[in-house]
Every structure is written in C-alpha cells, then in structure tokens.
N, C-alpha and C positions, 0 to 999 in steps of 0.2 A: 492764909490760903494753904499752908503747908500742918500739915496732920500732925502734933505732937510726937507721935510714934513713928513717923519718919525719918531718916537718915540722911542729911543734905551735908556734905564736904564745905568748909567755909571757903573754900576757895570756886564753889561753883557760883555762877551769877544766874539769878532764874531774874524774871518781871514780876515786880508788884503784884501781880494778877495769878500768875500759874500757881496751878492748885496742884500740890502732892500729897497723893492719898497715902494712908497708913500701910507702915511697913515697906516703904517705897523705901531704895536707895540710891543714890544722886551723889557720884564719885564726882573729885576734885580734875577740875577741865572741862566742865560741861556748862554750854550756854543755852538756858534756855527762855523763848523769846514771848510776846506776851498774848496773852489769850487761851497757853496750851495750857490740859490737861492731864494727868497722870492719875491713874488710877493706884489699886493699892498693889504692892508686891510687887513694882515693876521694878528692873534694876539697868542705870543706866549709867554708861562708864565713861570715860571721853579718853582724851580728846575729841570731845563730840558736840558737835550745834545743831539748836533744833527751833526751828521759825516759828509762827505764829499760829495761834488758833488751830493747836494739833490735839487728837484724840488720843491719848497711849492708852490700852487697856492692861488691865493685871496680870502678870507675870511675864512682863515681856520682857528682852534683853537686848539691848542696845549700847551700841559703842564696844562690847568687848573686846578681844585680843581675836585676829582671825586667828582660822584652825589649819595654819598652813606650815609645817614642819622647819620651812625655811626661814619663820618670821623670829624675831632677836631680842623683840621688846622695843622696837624702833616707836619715837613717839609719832604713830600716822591717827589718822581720824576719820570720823565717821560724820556725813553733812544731812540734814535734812530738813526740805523747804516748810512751807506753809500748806496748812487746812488738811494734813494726811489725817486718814483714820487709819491705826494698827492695834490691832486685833489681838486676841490672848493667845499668851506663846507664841508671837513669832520673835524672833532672831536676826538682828542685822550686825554685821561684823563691820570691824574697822578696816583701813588697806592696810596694802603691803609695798614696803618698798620696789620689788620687784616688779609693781606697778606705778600710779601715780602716788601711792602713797594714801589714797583717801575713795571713800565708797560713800557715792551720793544717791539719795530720794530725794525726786524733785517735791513737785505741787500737785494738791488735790487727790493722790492716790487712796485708794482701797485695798488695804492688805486686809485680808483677812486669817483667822486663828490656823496660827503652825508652821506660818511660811516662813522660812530662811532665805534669806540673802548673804552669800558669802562676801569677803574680803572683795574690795576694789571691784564692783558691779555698780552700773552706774543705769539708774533708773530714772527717767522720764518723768512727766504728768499725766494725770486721769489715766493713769493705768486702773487697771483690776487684777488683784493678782487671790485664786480662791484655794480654800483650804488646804494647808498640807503643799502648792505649790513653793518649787525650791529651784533657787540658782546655785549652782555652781562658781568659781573665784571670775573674777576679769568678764564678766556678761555683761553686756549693754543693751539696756530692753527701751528703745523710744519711744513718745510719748502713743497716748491711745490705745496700747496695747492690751489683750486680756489673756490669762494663761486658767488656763481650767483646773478643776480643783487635784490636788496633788501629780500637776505636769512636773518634770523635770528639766533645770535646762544643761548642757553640758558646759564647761568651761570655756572662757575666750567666744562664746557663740552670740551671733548679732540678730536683735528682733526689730524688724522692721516695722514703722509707725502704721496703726491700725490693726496690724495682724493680729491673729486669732487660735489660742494653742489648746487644744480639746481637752478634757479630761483624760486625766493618768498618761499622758502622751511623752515619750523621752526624745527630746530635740534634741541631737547632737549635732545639726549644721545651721546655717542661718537660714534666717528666715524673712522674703523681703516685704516691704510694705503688702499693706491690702490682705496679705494672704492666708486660708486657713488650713492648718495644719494640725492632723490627730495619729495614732497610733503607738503604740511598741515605743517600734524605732519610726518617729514622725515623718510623716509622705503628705504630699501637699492634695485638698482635696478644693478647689474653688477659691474664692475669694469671701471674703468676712462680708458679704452684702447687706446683710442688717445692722451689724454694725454701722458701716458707711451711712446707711438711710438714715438712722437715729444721731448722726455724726452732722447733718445736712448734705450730704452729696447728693445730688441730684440726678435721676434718673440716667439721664445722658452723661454724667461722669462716671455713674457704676458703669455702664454697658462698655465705657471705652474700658476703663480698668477691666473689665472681662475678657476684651479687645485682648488687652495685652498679656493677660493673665495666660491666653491660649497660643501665643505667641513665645513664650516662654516656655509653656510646658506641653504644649500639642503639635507645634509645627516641625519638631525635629531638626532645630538650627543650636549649632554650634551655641555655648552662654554669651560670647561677644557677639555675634549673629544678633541675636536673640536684644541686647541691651541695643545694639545699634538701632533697630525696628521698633522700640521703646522709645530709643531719644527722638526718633522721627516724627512718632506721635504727639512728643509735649508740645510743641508751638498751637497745635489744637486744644489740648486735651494739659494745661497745664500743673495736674494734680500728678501725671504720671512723672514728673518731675521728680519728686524725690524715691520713686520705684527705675527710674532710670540710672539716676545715682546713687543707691546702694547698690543696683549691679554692678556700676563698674569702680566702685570701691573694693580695696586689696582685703581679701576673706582669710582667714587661718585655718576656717573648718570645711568653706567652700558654702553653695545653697542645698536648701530641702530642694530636690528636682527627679 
C-alpha cells in the first residue's frame, strides 16, 4: 500500500492498510493508524499520530516545527483523531511548549484546501473549516463549528460549539456557542439557525437560544448580568447549558459583543 517512490522513516509505524501515495514523505515519529489515506506529495513530520480512516490530500504538511520564534526544537506533537478529510495544502503545526505542548484535530472534520492551523490549537469534531480559513497559535475551536472560506482567527481566541464564522471574517475575541458572526473585525449577527435545524434542534430550542441570544446582546445588561439570565433559562431550556458556561468561563480576548 506504500508507493515505491515514497519516503517512509523506518522508525514510523503506519497499519498494514494505509496507503502512501507517491513522492509522499513520512518523517521518523509518526503513527499512523489503519484505514488512512495519503495521497501523493504530502509531507508529514512527527512527533505526530493520526487515527483511522483519514483522508490526507497532496501537498499537505503536517506535524512540522510551529512557526513560533520562541520554539527551541522541544520534542511537542501534533494529534489527529479518526475519519478527517484534509484537503490540498493545508498546514497544521506541532505545539509549543509555552503551551501544552501538542495541537489536536479531533474526529470527522472537513478541512478544506489552504487552511492552517497554527501551533497548540486544539480542534473539536464535525467542524467545517473552508478555504484559505486560518488559526492563529493557542485557538480552541469546539465541536460543530464552521468558519467560512478564508476567516481568520486571532490568537488564544475561543469558538464556541455550533457557531458560525462568515466568509473573510477576522475574529479577534471569542465567540460563544450558537453564534454567528462575519465582518472585518467580527460583530455578531444572530445565531447559526440553520445550522441548529440540520444539527436536530428543535424548533422550540432555536427560539429559546434566540431567547438568550437577545439577552446577551439586546437587553443592555452588564456580561455577568447577561450569563446569570442565561443560567436561569437552562433548567427549561437545557442546550443553553453550555452557552451559559462559556460565558462565565475566564476569556483572555473577552466575547464578540
């Protein structure tokens, strides 16, 4: 299953099954697990693991050395789950110490061709992330999330699960569940509702998340105001749960508001 014209390190461990395509190169530290795919020209460095039944297209680069001035050569790594598709030329960097050390993709994602992911970004499931979209170091994108094609996110910035990041859009503060957000400099416009519906939420759970949506960004209440009026709803409404708890979780950038 590995292309004559391939370049695999004897010390990388792939599965009986994965198939490396020509002119692929596969540095020594890297596991990879059975069922994946690599197509041809990709180059993949380690300390790096990669789960099962994954798509890699050509020319992509994974595991390298992040591009962080303060990094030494520390051995950190790069983790990434089961059944992703990644797309040509994207980019996902290793950590950095001055983090945990390691930059994860979880399961089921859709990257598509261009996207980088910097050093110690720690990425969720069933994301969508579309062309040319790029993080920045220390990002934390939860599961569900979509970023439109070539969004930007700023460093240390948190996306909350389901939200929704427009095309060409530069996010520099968080962003919390549900929410969609586009511009420039990103301003929040609504909540991702079609998302949700295609998600199974149900009618009467969008409208509360609207509920609170207007609560947060109409009512003119302080953001602990605002989160307290939120928790009050989840004992009804308990999807608003984890939109209550990334409010009142410690922000570095602060929210889109």
């Amino acid at each position: 299953m590995i292309d004559p014209r391939a370049v695999v390190d004897p010390s990388a461990r792939l599965a009986v099954d994965v198939t490396v395509g020509p002119f692929s190169i596969i540095g020594p530290e890297v596991e990879i697990d059975a069922g994946t795919w690599i197509g041809p020209h990709a180059v993949i460095q380690g300390p790096t693991r990669i789960g099962r039944d994954n798509r890699i297209y050509q020319f992509t680069s994974l595991g390298e050395a992040p591009q962080d001035k303060k990094y030494g050569g520390e051995p950190t790594r790069l983790e990434i789950g089961d059944r992703n598709t990644i797309r040509e030329f994207v980019t996902i960097n290793r950590g950095t110490m001055q983090d945990a050390g390691v930059t994860r993709l979880g399961d089921d994602n859709w990257i598509m061709a261009y996207v980088h992911i910097a050093h110690d970004c720690r990425v969720g499931d069933r994301t969508i992330f579309a062309n040319g979209a790029s993080l920045a170091g220390h990002v934390q994108v939860e599961d569900d999330v979509v970023l439109g094609g070539f969004a930007l996110v700023y460093q240390f910035t948190r996306l909350g699960m389901h939200s929704f990041c427009g095309f060409a859009c530069g996010v520099h503060r968080d962003v919390p569940p549900y929410v969609t957000v586009a511009g420039y400099r990103a301003e929040p416009y609504g909540i991702n509702a079609e998302g949700l519906r295609r998600r199974g939420f149900s009618d009467d759970e969008i409208q509360a998340i609207r509920r609170a949506y207007k609560v947060i960004y109409r009512a003119n209440l302080r953001l602990e105001e605002a989160t307290d009026k939120v928790r009050e709803m989840t004992e009804e409404y308990p999807r608003l749960q984890i939109l209550a708890d990334f409010l009142a979780a410690p922000s570095r950038n602060g929210i889109v508001r």
